[in-house]
C-alpha positions as CSV (number, residue, x, y, z in Angstrom):
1,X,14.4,26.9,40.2
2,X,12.8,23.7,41.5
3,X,15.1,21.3,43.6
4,X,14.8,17.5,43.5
5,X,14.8,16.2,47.1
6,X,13.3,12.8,46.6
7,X,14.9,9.5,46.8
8,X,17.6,8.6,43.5
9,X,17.0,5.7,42.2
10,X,18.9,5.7,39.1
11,X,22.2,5.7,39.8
12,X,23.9,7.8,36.9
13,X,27.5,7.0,38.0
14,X,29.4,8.9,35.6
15,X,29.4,12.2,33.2
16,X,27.4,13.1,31.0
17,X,27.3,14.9,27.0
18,X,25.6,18.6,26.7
19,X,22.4,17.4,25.6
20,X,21.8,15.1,28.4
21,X,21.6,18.1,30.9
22,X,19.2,21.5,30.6
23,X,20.8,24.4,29.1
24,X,23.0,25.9,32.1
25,X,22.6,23.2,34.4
26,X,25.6,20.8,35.5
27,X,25.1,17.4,35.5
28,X,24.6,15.7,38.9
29,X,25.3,12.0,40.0
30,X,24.4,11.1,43.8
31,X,26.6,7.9,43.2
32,X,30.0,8.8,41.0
33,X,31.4,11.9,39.4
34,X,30.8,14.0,36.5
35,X,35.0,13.8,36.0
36,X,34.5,10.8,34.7
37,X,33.5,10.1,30.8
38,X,32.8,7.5,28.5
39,X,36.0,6.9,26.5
40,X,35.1,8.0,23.0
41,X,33.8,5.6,20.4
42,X,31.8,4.0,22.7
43,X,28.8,2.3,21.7
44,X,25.2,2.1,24.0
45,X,22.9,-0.4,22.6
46,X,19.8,-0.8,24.8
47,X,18.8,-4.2,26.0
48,X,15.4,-6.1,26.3
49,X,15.1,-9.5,27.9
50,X,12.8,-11.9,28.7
51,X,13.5,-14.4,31.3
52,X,11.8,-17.9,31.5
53,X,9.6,-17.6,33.4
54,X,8.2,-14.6,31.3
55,X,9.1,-11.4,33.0
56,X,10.7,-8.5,31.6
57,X,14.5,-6.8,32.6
58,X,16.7,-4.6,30.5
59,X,20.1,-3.0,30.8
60,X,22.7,-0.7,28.5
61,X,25.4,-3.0,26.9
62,X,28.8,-0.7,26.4
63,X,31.5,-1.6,24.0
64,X,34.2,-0.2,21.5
65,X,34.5,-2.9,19.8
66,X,37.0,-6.2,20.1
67,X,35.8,-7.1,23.6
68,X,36.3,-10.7,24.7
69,X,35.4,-10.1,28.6
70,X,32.2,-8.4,29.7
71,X,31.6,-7.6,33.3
72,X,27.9,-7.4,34.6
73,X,26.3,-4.9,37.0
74,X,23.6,-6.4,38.9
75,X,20.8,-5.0,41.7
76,X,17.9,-6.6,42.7
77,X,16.2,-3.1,42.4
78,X,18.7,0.1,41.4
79,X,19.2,1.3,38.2
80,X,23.2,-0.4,37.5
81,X,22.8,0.6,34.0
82,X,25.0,3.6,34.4
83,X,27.7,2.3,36.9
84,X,30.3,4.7,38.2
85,X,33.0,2.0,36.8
86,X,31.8,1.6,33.4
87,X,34.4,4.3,31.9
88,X,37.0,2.7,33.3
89,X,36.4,-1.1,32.4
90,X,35.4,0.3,28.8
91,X,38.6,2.1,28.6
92,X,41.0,-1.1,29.9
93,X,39.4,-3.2,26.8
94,X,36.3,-4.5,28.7
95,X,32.9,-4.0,27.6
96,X,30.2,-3.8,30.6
97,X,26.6,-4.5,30.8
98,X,24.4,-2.2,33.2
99,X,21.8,-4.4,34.1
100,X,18.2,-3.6,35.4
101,X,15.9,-5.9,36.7
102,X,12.4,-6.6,37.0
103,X,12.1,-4.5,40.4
104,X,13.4,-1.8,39.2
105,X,13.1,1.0,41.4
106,X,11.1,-1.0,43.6
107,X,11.6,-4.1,45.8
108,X,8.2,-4.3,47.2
109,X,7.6,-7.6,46.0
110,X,11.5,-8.7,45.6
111,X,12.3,-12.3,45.8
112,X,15.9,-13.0,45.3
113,X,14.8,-16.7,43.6
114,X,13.1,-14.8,40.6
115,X,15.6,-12.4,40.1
116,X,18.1,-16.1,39.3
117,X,16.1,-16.2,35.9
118,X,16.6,-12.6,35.5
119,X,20.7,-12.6,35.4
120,X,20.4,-16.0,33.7
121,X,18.7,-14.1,30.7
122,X,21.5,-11.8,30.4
123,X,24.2,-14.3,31.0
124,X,22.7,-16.2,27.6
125,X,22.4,-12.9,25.9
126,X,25.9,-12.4,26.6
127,X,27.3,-15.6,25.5
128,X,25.1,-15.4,22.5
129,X,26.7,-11.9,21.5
130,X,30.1,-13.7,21.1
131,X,31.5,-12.6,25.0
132,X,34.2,-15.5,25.6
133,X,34.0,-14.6,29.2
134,X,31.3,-13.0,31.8
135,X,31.8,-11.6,34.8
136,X,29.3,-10.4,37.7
137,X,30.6,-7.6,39.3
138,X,28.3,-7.0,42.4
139,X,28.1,-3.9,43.8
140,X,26.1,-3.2,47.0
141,X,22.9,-5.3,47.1
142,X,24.5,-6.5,44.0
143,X,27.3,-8.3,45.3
144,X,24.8,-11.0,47.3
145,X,23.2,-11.6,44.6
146,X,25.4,-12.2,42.3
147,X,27.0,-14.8,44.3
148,X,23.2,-16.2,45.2
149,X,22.9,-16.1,41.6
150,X,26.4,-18.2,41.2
151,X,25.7,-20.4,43.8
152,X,22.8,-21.7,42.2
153,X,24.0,-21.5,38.8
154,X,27.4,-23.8,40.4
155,X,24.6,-26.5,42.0
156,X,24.0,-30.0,40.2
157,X,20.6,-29.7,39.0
158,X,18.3,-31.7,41.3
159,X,20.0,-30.1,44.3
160,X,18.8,-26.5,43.5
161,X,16.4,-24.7,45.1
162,X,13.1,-25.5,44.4
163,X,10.6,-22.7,46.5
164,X,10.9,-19.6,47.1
165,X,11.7,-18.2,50.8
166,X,8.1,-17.8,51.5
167,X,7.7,-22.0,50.6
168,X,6.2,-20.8,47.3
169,X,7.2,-23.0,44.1
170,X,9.6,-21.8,42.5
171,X,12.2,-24.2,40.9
172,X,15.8,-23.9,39.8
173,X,15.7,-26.7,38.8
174,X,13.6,-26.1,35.8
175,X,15.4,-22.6,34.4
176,X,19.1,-22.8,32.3
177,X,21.1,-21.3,34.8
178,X,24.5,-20.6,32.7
179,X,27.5,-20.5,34.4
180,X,29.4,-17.2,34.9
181,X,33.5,-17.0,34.5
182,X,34.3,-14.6,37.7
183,X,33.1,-12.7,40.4
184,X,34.2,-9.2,42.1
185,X,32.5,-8.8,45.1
186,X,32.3,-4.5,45.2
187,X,31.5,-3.9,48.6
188,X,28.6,-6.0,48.7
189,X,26.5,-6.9,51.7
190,X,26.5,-10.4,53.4
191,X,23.0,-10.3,52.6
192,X,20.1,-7.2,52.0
193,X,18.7,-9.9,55.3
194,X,21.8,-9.6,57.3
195,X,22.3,-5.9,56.6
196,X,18.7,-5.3,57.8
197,X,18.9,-7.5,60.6
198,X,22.0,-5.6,62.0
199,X,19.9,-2.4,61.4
200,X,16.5,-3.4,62.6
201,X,15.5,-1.1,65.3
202,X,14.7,-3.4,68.2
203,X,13.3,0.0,70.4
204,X,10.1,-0.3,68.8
205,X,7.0,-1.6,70.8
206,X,4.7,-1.4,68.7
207,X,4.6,-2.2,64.6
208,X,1.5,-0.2,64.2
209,X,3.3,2.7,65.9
210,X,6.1,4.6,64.9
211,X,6.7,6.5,67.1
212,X,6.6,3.6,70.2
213,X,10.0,3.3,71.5
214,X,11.6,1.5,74.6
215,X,14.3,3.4,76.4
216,X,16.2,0.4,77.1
217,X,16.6,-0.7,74.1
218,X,17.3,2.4,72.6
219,X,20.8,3.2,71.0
220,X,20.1,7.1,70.6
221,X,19.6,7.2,74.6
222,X,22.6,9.1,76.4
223,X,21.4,6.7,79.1
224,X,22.5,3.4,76.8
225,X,26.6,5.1,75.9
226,X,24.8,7.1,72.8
227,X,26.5,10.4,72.2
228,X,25.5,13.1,70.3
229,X,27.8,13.2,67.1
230,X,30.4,14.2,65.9
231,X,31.6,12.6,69.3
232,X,31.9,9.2,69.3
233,X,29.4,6.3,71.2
234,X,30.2,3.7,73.5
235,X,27.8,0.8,74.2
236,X,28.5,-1.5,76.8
237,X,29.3,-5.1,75.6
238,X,25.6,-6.0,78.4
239,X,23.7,-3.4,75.9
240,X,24.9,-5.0,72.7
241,X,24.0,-8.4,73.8
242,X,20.7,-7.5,74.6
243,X,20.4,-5.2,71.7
244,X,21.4,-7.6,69.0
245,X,18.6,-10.6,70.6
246,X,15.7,-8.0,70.8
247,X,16.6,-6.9,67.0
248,X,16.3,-11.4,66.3
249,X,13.3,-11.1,68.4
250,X,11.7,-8.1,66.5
251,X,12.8,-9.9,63.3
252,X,11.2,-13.4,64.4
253,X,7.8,-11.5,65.0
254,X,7.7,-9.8,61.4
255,X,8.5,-13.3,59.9
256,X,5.4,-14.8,62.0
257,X,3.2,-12.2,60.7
258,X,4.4,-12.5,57.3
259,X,4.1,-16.5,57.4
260,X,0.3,-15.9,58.8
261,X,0.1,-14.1,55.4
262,X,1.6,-16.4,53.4
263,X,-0.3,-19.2,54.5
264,X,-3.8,-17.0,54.0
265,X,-3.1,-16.8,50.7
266,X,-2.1,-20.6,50.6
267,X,-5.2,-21.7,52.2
268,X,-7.6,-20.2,50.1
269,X,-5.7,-20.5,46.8
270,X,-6.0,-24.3,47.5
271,X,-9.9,-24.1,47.8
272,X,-9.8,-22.6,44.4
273,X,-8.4,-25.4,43.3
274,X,-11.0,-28.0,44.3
275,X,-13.6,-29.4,42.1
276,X,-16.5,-27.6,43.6
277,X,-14.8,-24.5,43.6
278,X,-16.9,-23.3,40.4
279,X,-20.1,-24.6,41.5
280,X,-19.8,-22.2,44.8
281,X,-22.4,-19.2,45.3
282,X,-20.7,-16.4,43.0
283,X,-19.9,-14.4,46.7
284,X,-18.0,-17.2,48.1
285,X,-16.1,-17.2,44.9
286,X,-15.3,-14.0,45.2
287,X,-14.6,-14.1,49.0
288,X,-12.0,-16.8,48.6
289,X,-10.3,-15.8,45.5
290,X,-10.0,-12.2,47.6
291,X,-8.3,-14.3,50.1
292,X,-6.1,-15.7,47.7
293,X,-4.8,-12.7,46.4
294,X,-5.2,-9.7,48.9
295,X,-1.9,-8.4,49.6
296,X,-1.8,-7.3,53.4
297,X,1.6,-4.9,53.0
298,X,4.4,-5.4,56.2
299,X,5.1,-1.9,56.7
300,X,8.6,-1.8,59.2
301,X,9.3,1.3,60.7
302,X,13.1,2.2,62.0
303,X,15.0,-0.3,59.7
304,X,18.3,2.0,60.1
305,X,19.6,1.4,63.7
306,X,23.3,-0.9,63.6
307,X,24.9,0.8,66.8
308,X,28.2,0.7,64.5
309,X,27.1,3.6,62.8
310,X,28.0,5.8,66.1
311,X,30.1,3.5,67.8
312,X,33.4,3.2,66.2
313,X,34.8,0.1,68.0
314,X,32.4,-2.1,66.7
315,X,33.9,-3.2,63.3
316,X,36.2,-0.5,63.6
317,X,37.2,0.8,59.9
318,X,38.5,4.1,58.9
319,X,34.2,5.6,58.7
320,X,33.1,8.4,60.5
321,X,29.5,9.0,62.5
322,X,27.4,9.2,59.6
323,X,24.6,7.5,58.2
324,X,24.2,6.0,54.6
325,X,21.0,8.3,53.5
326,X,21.3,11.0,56.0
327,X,24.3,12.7,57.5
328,X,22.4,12.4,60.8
329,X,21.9,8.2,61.8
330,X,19.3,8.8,64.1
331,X,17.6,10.9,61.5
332,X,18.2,8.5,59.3
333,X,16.5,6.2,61.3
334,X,14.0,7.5,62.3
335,X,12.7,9.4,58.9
336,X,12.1,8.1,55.3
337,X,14.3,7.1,53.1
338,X,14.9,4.0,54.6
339,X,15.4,0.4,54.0
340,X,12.8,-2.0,54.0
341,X,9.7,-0.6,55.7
342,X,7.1,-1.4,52.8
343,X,7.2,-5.0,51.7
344,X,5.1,-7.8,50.3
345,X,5.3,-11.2,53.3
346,X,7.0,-12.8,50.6
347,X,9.3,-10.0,49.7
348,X,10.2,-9.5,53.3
349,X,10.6,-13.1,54.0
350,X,12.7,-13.2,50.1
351,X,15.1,-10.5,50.9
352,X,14.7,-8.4,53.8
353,X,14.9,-10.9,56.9
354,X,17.9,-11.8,57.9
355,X,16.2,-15.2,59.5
356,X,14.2,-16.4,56.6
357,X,16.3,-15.0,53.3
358,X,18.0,-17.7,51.6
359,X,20.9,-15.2,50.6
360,X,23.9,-15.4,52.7
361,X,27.4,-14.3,50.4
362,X,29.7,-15.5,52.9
363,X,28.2,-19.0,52.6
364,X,27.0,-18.8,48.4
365,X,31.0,-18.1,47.6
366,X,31.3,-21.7,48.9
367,X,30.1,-22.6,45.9
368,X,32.3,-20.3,43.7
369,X,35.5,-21.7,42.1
370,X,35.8,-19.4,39.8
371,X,38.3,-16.4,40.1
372,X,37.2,-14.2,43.2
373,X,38.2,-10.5,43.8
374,X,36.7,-9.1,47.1
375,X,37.0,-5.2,47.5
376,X,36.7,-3.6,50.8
377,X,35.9,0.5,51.1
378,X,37.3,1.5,54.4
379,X,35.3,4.5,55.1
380,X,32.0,2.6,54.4
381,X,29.6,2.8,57.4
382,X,27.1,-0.5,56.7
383,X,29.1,-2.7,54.8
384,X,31.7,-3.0,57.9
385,X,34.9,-5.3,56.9
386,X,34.5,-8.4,57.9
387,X,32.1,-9.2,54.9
388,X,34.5,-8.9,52.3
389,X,37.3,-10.5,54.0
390,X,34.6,-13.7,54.6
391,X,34.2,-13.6,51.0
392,X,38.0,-14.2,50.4
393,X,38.2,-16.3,53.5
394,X,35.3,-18.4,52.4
395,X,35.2,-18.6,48.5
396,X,36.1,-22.1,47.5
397,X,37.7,-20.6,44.6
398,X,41.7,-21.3,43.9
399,X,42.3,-17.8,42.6
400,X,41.1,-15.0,44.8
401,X,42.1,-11.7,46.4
402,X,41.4,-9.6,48.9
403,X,41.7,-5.5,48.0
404,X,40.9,-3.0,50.3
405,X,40.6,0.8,49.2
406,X,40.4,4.1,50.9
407,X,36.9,5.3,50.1
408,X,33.6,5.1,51.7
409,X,30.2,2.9,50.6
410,X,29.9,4.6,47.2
411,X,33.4,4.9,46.6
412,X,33.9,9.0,48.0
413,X,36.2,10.3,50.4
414,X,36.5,12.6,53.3
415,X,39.2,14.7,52.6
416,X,41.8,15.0,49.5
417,X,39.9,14.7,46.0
418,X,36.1,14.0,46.5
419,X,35.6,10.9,44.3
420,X,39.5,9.8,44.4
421,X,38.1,6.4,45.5
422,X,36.8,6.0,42.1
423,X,39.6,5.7,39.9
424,X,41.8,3.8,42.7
425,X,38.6,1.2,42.4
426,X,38.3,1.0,38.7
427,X,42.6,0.6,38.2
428,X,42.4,-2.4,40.7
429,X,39.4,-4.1,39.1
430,X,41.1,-3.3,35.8
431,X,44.3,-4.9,36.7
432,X,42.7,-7.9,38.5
433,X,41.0,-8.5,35.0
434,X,43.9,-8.2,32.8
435,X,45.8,-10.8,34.9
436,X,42.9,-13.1,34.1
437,X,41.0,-12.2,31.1
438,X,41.1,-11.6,27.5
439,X,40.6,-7.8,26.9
440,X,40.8,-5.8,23.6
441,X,43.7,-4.6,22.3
């Protein structure tokens, strides 16, 4: 029989009926269990929005009916529409929305800006189905946005953003951002920008070359404290300085090339602009609009390299030497899957450089006075502690709490029961809930 090895990007985070799996063949879920069911009577109705500025999401609204308080699944481009907690919030009298945006499977061109007018299309949907309250409950890459998302929505209008991170127009100011009622931050980076900038490998010479690599600046040299696992590494404090400005360095010089880009397009989309423009031989037409539209595509090689994946002391948490997408981190590294490493300039510049993104969580919740639960997964090896206890120590938000849970980054563990992480996640998020909001009887 044929085996999948590819790259999952739905995340189908919980069991599924008979006839949603071949004849003989268990169901599967890379991120959540098959233990875990919907609670019967529960109703799927498919969702199709449109934002404002015309693009297309969609997403899987659950209920059982009586619902007062719907919690939303956001990220800017996994497939959320089958989130591992949805049983659980269904069954405590919550209904969920599993959302999917319009990068679905593919953040090539994501800019964290556009993907505002997505969640405020499913915030209005929402309030227009009758939901007294909504929730964002961001998960992962979800949980930045989200609070980007609430940030903005939170701003006067006038004071919001009014370009995207590339200096693109792109105004806030102009879209109905609603308002959202909570926020759980469910171990969610500090930004996709930060996480990438603590992971960008700053060994590489050259960008064309992935296979260049400087010895002193590499953390899988024995020479630089690496060890091979499942013993632990020890970088000198000297190494780690220089390591972390070379990775600023590295990240400076993508940015320049993808501003050189930005600007191309810039240039030449202005000529098209002027009067004469039409009156132009039809190759110098076509020259220039090329110009204005070519896409030159940033590819970034080695995007997986935070020396806190083998050394324990940095961060320290309960993780072990592993790495997200491979059990091996300098595999992981150094092979695809990875983060990042093909990307629009704007995309990059959007939400992938921790110097130019405009996302930073720790710094959006400053905005946020609404209720705040932050949950920490002590096992996780990227999303290290001190990003969910900056969200509690930085919301502005009367009401908030700081949880942290036993499990690693998608809510596993080690030892004991597999995916006991899960229903310890979805009882606290449940409780927090009840405390606060309505839920069906």
């Amino acid at each position: 029989m044929p085996q999948f090895i590819g790259r999952h990007t739905i995340f189908h985070g919980f069991g599924r009926s008979a006839s949603e799996t071949p004849p003989g063949v268990d169901g599967f879920t890379w991120w959540g269990s098959e233990r875990f069911r919907l609670p019967e009577g529960t109703k799927q109705t498919n969702v199709r929005l449109q934002a404002e500025d015309g693009a297309h999401s969609s997403g899987i609204l659950y209920t059982r009916g009586g619902e007062k308080t719907v919690v939303v699944f956001n990220h800017p481009r996994a497939d959320f529409s089958s989130h591992y907690l949805t049983p659980f919030l269904v069954e405590g009298g919550f209904a969920v929305y599993g959302g999917q945006t319009r990068y679905l499977g593919n953040d090539v061109n994501c800019e964290h800006e556009c993907l505002c007018a997505d969640l405020a299309a499913q915030v209005r949907y929402l309030r227009a189905e009758g939901f007294e309250k909504v929730l964002f409950c961001g998960n992962s890459g979800g949980g930045p946005l989200s609070a980007f998302y609430m940030a903005q929505a939170n701003t006067p209008v006038g004071d919001r953003l009014t370009t995207t991170a590339a200096g693109n127009p792109y105004d806030l100011n102009e879209l109905d951002l609603p308002k959202v009622d909570g926020f759980i931050n469910l171990a969610g980076a500090l930004s996709e920008g930060a996480l990438e900038l603590a992971n960008l490998d700053p060994s590489v010479i050259d960008e064309e070359d992935p296979l260049s690599c400087d010895p002193e600046l590499d953390m899988f040299s024995p020479d630089n404290g690496y060890r091979k696992p499942p013993e632990v590494s020890k970088y000198s404090e000297e190494f780690l300085a220089r390591y972390r400005a070379a990775q600023v360095a590295r990240c400076r010089r993508i940015d320049a090339k993808a501003q050189q880009e930005v600007e191309r397009k810039r240039k030449y989309r202005a000529m098209m602009e002027e009067p004469g423009f039409s009156d132009l031989p039809l190759d110098e037409q076509n020259y220039i609009t090329r110009m204005a539209v070519a896409c030159n595509t940033l590819v970034t090689y080695r995007t997986m390299a935070d020396p806190a994946l083998t050394d324990l002391s940095i961060h320290p948490n309960k993780r072990s030497i592993i790495g997200l997408m491979q059990p091996d981190p300098q595999v992981a590294n150094w092979s695809i899957p990875g983060f990042v490493q093909m990307m629009t300039a704007e995309g990059w510049l959007s939400t992938w450089s921790g110097l130019s993104t405009r996302v930073d969580m720790h710094e959006d919740v400053k905005k946020i006075t609404e209720p705040v639960l932050s949950i920490s997964f002590e096992r996780d090896v990227t999303i290290l502690p001190f990003v969910a206890q900056g969200v509690y120590d930085n919301a502005a938000s009367d009401d908030k709490t700081l949880v942290f849970i036993d499990a690693d980054h998608f809510a596993f563990r080690d030892e004991g029961v597999r995916d006991g992480g899960i229903p310890e996640t979805g009882e606290a998020i449940v409780n927090w809930l009840k405390e606060r909001f309505p839920a069906a009887s």
